[in-house]
Every structure is written in C-alpha cells, then in structure tokens.
mmCIF entry with sequence, helices, sheets and N, C-alpha, C, O atoms, coordinates in Angstrom:
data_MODEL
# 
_entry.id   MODEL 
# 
_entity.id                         1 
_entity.type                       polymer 
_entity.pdbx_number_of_molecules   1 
# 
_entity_poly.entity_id                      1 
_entity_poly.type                           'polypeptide(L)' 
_entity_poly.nstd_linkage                   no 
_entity_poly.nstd_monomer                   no 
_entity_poly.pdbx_seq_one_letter_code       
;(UNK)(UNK)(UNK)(UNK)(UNK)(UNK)(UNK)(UNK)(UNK)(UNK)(UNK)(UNK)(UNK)(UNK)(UNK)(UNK)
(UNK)(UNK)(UNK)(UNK)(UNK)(UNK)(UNK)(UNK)(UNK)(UNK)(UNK)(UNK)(UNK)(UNK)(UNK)(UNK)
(UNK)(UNK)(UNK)(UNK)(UNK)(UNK)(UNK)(UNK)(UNK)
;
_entity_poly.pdbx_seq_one_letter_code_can   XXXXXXXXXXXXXXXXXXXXXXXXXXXXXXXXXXXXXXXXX 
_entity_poly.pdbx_strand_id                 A 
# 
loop_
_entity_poly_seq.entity_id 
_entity_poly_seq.num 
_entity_poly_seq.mon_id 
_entity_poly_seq.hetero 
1 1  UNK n 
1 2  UNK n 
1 3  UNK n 
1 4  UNK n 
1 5  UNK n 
1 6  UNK n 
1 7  UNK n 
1 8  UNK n 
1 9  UNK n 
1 10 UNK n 
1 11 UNK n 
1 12 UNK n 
1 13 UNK n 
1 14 UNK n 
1 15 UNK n 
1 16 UNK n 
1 17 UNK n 
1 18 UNK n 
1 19 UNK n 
1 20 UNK n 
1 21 UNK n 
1 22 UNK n 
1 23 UNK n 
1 24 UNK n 
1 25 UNK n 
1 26 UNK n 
1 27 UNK n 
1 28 UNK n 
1 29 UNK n 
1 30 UNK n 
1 31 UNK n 
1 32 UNK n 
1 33 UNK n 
1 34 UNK n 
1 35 UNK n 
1 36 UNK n 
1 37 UNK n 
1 38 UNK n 
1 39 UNK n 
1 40 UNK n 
1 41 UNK n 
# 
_struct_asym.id          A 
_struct_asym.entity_id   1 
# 
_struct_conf.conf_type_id            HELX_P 
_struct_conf.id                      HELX_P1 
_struct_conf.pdbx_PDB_helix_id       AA1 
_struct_conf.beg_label_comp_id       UNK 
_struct_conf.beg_label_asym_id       A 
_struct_conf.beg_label_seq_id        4 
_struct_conf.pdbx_beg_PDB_ins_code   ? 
_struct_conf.end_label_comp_id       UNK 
_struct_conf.end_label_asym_id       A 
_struct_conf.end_label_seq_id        32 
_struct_conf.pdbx_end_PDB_ins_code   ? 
_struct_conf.beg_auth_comp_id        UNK 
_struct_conf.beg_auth_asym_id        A 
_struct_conf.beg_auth_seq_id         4 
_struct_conf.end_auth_comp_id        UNK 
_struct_conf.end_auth_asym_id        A 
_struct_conf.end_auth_seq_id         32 
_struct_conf.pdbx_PDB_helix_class    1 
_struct_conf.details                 ? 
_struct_conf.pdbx_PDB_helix_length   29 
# 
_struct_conf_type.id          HELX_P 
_struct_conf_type.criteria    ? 
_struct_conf_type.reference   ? 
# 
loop_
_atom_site.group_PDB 
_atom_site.id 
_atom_site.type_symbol 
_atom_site.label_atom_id 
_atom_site.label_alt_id 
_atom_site.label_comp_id 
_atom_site.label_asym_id 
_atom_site.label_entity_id 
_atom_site.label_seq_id 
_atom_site.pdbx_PDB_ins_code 
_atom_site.Cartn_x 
_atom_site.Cartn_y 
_atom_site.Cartn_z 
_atom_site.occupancy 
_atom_site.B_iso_or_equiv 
_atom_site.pdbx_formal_charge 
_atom_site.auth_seq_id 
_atom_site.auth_comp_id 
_atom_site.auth_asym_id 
_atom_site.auth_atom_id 
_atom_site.pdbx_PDB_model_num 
ATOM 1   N N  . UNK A 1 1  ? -18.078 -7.242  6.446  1.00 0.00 ? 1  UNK A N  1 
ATOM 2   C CA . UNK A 1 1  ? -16.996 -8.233  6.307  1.00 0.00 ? 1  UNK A CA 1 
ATOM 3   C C  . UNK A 1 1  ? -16.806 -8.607  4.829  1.00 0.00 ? 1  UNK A C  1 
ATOM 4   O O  . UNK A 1 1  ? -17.826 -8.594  4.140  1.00 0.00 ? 1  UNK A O  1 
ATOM 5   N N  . UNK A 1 2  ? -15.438 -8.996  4.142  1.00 0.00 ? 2  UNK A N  1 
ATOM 6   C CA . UNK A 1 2  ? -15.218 -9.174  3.141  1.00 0.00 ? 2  UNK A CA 1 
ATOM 7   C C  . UNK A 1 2  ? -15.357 -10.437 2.519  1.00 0.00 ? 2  UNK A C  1 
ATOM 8   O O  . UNK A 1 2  ? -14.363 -11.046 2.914  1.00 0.00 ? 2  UNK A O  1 
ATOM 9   N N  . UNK A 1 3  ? -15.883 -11.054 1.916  1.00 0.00 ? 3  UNK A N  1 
ATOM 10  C CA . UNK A 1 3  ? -15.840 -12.334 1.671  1.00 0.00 ? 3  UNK A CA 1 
ATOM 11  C C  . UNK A 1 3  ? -14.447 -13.399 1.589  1.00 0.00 ? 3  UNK A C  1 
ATOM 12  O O  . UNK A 1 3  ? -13.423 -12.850 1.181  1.00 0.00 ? 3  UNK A O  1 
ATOM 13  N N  . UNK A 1 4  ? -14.370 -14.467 1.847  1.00 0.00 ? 4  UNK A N  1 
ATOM 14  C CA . UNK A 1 4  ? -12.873 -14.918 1.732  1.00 0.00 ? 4  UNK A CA 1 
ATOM 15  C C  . UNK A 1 4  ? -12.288 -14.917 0.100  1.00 0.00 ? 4  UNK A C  1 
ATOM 16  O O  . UNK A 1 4  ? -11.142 -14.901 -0.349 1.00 0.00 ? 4  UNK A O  1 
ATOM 17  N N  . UNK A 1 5  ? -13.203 -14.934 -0.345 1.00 0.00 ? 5  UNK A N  1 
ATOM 18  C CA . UNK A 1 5  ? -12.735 -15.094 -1.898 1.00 0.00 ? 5  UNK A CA 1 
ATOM 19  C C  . UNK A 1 5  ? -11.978 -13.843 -2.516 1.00 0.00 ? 5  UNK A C  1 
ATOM 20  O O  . UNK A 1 5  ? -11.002 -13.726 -3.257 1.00 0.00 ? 5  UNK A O  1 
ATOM 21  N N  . UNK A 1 6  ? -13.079 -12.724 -1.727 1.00 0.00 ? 6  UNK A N  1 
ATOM 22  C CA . UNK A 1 6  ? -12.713 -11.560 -1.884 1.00 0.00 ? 6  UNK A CA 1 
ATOM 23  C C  . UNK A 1 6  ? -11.066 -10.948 -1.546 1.00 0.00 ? 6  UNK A C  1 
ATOM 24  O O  . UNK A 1 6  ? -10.339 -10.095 -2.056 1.00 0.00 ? 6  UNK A O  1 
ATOM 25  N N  . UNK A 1 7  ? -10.969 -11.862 -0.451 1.00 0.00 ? 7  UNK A N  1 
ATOM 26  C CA . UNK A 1 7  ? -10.120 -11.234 0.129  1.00 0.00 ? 7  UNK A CA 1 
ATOM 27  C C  . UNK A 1 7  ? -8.735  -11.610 -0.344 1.00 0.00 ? 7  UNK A C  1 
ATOM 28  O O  . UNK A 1 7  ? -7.758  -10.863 -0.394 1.00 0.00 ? 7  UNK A O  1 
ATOM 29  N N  . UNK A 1 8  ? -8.834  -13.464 -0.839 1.00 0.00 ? 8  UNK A N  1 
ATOM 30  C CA . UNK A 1 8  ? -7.989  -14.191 -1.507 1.00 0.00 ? 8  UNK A CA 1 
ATOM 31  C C  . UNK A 1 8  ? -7.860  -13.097 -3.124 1.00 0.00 ? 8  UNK A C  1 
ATOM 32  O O  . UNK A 1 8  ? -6.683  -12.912 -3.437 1.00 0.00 ? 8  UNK A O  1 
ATOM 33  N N  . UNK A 1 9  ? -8.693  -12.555 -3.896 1.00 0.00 ? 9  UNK A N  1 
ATOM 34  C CA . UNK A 1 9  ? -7.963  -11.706 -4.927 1.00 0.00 ? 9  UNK A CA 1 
ATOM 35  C C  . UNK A 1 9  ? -7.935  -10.794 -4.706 1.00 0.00 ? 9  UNK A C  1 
ATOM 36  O O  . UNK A 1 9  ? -7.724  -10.125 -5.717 1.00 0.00 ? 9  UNK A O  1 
ATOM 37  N N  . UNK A 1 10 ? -8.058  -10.090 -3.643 1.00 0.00 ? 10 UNK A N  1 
ATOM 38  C CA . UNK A 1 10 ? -7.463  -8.650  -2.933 1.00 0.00 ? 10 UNK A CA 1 
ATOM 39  C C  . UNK A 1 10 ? -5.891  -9.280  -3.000 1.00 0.00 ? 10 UNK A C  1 
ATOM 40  O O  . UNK A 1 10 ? -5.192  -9.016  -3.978 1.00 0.00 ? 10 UNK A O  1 
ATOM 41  N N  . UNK A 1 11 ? -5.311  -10.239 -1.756 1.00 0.00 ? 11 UNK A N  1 
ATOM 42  C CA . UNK A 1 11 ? -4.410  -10.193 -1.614 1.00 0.00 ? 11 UNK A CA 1 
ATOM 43  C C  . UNK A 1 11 ? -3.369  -10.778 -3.201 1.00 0.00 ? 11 UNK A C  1 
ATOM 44  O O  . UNK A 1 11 ? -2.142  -10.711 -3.277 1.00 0.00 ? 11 UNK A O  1 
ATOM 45  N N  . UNK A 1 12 ? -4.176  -11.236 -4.133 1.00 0.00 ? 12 UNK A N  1 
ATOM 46  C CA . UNK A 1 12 ? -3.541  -11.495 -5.535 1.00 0.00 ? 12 UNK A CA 1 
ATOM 47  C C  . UNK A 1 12 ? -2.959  -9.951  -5.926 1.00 0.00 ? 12 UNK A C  1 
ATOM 48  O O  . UNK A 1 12 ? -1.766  -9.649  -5.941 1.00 0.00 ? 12 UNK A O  1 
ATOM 49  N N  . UNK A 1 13 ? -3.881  -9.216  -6.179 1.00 0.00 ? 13 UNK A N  1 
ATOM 50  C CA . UNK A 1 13 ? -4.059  -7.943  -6.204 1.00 0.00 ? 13 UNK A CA 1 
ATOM 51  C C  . UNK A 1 13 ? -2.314  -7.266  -5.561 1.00 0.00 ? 13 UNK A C  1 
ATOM 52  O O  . UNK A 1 13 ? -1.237  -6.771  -5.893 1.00 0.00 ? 13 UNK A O  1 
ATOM 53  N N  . UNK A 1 14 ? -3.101  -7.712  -4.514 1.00 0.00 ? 14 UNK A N  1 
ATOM 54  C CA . UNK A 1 14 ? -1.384  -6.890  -3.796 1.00 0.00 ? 14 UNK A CA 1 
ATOM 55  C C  . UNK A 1 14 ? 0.013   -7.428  -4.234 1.00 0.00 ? 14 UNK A C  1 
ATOM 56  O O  . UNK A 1 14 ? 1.076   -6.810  -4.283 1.00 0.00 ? 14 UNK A O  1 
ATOM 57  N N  . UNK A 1 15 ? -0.234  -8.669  -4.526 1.00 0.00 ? 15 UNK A N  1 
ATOM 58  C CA . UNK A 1 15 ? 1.070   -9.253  -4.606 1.00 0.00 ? 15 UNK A CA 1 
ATOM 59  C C  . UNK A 1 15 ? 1.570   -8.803  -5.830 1.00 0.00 ? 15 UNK A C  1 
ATOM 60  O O  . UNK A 1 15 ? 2.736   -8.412  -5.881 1.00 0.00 ? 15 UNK A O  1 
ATOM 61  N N  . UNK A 1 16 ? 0.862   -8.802  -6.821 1.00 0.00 ? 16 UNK A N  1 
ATOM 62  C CA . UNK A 1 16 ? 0.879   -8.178  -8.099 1.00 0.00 ? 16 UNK A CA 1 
ATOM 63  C C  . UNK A 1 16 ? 1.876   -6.926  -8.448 1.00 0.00 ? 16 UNK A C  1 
ATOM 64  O O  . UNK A 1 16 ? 2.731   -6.906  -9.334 1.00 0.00 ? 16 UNK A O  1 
ATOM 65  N N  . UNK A 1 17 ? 1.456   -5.616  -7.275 1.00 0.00 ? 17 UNK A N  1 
ATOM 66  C CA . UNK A 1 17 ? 1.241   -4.780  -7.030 1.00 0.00 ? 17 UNK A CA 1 
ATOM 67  C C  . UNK A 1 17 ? 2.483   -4.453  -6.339 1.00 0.00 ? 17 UNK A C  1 
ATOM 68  O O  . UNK A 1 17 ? 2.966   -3.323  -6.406 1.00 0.00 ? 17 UNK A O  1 
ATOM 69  N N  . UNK A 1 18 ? 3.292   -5.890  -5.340 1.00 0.00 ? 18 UNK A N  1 
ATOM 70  C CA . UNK A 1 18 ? 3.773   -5.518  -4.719 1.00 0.00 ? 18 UNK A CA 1 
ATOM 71  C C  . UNK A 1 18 ? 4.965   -4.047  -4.405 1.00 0.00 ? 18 UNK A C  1 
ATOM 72  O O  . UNK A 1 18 ? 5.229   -3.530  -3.319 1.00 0.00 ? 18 UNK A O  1 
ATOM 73  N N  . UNK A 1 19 ? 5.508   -3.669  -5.834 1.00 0.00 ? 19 UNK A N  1 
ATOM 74  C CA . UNK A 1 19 ? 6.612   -2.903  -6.088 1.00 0.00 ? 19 UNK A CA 1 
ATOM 75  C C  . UNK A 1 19 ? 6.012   -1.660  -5.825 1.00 0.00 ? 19 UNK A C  1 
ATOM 76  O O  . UNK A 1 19 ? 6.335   -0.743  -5.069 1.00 0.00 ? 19 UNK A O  1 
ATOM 77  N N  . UNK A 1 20 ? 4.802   -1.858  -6.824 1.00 0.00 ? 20 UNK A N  1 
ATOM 78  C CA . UNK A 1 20 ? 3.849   -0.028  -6.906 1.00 0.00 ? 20 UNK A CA 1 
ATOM 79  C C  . UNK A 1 20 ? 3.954   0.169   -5.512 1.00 0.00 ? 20 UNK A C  1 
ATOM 80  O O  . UNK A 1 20 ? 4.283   1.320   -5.224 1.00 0.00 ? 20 UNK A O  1 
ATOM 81  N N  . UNK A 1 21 ? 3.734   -0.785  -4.314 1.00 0.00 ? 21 UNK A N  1 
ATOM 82  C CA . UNK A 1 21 ? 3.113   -0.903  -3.116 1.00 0.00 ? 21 UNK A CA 1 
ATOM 83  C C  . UNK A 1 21 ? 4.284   -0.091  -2.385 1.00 0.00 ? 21 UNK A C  1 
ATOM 84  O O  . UNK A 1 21 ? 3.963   0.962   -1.834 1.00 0.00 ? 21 UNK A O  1 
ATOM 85  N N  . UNK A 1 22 ? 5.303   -0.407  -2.351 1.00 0.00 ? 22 UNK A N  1 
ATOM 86  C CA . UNK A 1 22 ? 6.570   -0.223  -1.753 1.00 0.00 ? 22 UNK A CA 1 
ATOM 87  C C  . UNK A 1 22 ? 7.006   1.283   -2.608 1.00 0.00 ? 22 UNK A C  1 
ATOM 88  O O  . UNK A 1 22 ? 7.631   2.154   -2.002 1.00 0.00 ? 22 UNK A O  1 
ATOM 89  N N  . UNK A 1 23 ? 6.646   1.441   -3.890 1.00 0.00 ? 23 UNK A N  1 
ATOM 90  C CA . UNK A 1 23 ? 6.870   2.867   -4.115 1.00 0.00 ? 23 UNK A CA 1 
ATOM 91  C C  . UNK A 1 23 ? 5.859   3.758   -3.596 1.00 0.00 ? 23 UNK A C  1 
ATOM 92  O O  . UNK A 1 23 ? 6.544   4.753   -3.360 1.00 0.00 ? 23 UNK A O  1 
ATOM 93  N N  . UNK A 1 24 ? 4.765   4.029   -3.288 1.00 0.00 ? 24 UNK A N  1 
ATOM 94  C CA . UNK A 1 24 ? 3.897   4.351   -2.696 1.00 0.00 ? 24 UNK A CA 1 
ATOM 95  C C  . UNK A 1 24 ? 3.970   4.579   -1.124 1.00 0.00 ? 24 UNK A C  1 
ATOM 96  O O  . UNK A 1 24 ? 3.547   5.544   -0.486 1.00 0.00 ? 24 UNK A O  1 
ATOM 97  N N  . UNK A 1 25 ? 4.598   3.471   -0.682 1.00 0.00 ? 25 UNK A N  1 
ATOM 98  C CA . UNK A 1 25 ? 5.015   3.472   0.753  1.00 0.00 ? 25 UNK A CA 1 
ATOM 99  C C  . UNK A 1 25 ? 6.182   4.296   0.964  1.00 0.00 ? 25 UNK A C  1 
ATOM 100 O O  . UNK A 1 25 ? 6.054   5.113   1.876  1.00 0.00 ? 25 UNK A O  1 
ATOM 101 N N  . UNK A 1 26 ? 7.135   4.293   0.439  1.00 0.00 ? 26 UNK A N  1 
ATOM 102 C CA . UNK A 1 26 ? 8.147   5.311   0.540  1.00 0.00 ? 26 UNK A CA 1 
ATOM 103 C C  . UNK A 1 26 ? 7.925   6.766   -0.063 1.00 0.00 ? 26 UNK A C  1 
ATOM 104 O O  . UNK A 1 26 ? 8.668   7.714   0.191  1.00 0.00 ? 26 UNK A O  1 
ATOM 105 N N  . UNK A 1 27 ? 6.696   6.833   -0.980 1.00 0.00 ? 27 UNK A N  1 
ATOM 106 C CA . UNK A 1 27 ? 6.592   8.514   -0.975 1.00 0.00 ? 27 UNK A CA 1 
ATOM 107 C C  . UNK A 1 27 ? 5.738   8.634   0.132  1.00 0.00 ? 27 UNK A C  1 
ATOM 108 O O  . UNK A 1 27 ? 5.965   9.734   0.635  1.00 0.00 ? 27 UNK A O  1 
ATOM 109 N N  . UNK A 1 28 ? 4.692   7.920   0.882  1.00 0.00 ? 28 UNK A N  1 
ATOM 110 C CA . UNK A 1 28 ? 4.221   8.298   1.896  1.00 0.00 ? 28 UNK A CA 1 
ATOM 111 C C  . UNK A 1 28 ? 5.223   8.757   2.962  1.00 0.00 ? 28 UNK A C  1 
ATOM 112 O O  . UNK A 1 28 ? 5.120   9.757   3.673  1.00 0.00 ? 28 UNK A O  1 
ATOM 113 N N  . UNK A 1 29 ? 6.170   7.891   2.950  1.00 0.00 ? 29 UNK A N  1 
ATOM 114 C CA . UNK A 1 29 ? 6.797   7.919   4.153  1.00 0.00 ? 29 UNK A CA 1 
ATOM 115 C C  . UNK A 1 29 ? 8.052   9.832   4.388  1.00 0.00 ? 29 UNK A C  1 
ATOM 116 O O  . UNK A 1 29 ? 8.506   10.357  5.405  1.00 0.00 ? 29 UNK A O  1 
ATOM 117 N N  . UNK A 1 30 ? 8.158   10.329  2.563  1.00 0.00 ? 30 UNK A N  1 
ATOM 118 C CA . UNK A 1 30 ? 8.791   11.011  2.265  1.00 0.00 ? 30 UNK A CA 1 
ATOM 119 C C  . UNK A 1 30 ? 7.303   12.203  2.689  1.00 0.00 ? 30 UNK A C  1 
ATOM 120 O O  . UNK A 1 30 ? 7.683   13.115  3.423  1.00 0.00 ? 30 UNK A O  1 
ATOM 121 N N  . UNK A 1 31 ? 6.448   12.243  2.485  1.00 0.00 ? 31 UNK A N  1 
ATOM 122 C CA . UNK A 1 31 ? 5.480   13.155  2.481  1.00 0.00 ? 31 UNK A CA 1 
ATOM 123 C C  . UNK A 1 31 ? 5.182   12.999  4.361  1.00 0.00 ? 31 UNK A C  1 
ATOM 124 O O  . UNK A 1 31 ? 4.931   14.054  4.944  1.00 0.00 ? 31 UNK A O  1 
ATOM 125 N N  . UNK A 1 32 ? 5.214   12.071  4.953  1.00 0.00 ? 32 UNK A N  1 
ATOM 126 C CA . UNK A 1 32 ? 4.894   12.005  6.163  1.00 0.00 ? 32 UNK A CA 1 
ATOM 127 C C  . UNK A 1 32 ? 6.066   13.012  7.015  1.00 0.00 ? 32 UNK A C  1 
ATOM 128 O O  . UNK A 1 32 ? 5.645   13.965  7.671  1.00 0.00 ? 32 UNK A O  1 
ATOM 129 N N  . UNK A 1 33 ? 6.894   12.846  6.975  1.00 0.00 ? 33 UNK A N  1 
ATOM 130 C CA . UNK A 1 33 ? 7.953   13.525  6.810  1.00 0.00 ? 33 UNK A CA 1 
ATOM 131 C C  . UNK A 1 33 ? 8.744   14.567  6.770  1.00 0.00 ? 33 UNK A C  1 
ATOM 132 O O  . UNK A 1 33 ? 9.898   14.802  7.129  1.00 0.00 ? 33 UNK A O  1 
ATOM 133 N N  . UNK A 1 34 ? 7.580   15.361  6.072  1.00 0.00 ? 34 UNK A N  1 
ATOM 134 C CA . UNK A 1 34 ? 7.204   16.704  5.419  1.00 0.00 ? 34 UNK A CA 1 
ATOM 135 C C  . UNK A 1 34 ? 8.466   17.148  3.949  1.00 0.00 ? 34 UNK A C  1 
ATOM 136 O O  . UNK A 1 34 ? 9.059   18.216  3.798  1.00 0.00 ? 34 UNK A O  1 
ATOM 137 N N  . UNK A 1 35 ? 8.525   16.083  3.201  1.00 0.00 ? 35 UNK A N  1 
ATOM 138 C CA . UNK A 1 35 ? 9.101   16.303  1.907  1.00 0.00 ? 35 UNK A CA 1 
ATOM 139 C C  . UNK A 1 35 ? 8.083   16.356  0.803  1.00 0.00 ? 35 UNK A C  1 
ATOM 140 O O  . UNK A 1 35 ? 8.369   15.891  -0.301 1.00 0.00 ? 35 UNK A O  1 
ATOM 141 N N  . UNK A 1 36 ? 6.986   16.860  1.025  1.00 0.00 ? 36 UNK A N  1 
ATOM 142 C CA . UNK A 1 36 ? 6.008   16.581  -0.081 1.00 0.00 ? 36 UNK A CA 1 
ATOM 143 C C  . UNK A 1 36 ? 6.416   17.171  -1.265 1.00 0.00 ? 36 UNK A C  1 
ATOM 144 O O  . UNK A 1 36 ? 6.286   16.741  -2.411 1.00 0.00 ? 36 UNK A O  1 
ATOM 145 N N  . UNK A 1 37 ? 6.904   18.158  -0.889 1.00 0.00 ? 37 UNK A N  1 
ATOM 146 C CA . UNK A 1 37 ? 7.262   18.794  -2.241 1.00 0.00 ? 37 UNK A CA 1 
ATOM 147 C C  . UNK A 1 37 ? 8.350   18.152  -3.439 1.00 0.00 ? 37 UNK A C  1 
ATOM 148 O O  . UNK A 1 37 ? 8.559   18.407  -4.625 1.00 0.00 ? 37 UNK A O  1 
ATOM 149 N N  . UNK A 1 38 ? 8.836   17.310  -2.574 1.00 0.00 ? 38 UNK A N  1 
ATOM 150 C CA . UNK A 1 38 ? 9.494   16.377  -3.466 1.00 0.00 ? 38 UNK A CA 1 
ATOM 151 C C  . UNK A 1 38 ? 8.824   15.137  -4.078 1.00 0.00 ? 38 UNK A C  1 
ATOM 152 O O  . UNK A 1 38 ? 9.213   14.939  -5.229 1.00 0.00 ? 38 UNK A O  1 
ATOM 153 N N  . UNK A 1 39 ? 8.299   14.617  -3.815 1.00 0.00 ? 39 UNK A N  1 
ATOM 154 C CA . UNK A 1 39 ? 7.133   14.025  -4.411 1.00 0.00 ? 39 UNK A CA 1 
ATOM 155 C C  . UNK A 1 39 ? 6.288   14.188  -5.718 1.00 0.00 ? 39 UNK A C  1 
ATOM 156 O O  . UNK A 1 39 ? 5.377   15.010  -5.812 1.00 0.00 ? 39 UNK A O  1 
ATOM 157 N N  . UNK A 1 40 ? 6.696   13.272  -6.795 1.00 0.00 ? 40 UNK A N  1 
ATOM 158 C CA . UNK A 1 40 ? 6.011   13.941  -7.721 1.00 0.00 ? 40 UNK A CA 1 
ATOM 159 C C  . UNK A 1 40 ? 4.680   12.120  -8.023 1.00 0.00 ? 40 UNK A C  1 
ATOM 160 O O  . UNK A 1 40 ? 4.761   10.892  -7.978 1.00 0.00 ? 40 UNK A O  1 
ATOM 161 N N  . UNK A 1 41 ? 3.477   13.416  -8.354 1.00 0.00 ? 41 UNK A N  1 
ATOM 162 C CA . UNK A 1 41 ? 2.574   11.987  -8.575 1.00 0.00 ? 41 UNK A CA 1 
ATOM 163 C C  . UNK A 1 41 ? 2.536   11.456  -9.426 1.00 0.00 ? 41 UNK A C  1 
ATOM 164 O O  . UNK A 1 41 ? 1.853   10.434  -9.486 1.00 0.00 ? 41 UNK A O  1 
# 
C-alpha cells in the first residue's frame, strides 16, 4: 500500500503532467488501434 502522502504527490505529479498524460493517452489509444507506426516517441 502506498502511503497517503505518497499518494497526495503522486497525484501532484499527475496534475502537473496532466497534458503529457493526455498525449500519451492518445498515442496509446493510436497504437492500440494498430497505428503504431505512426507514432513517433
């Protein structure tokens, strides 16, 4: 189990993050998909 503190700057972390998060999520979603090849890392 994660500590709460932990988890409180995890979710800082994400919020931060949020955009990377959502670009990340949409090349997953492009690679899930089977567009990987479009995908550049």
């Amino acid at each position: 189990m994660l500590e709460l503190d932990h988890c409180e700057s995890l979710g800082g972390l994400l919020e931060e993050h949020a955009d990377d998060l959502q670009d990340l999520h949409q090349a997953w979603q492009s690679i899930s998909s089977g567009g990987a090849q479009e995908v550049a890392w």
